[in-house]
C-alpha positions, 0 to 999 in steps of 0.5 A: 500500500502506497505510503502517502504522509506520515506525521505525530507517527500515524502513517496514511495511505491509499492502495490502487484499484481500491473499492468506493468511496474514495478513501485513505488509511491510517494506521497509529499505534498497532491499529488502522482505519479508513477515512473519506476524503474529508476526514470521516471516519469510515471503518476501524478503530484509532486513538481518538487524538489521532483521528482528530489529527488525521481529519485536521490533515485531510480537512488541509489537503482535500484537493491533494488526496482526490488527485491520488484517489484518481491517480490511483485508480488509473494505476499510476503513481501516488504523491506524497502530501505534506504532513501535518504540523 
């Protein structure tokens, strides 16, 4: 799974060819969930700091996960994001 950013220890990414809705991972601490572009949680469990810092992110690079979600789709290369601050 391509790894995408990684910030405060929580490693975000996104596979290719993945099923809908558009969506992301993160894992933090031995645990993992999927997000939707915009931050909500879909599916998994994480801290709930992490899970705030991950909407936090993704509410900042919106534009940039929807571009990975079409790259990625159409099996190309990932880019990274910026991490979180």
């Amino acid at each position: 799974m391509p790894r995408i950013s990684a910030f405060y220890g929580i490693v975000i990414s996104m596979y290719h060819d993945d099923h809908l809705p558009p969506h992301f991972h993160a894992d933090h601490a031995g645990r993992g969930a999927a997000f939707s572009l915009d931050g909500e949680l879909l599916v998994g469990e994480i801290h709930p700091r992490a899970a705030r810092l991950v909407r936090e992110w993704a509410g900042q690079h919106l534009d940039e996960l929807e571009e990975n979600w079409i790259r990625a789709r159409r099996g190309l290369g990932l880019v990274r994001i910026t991490p979180l601050e």
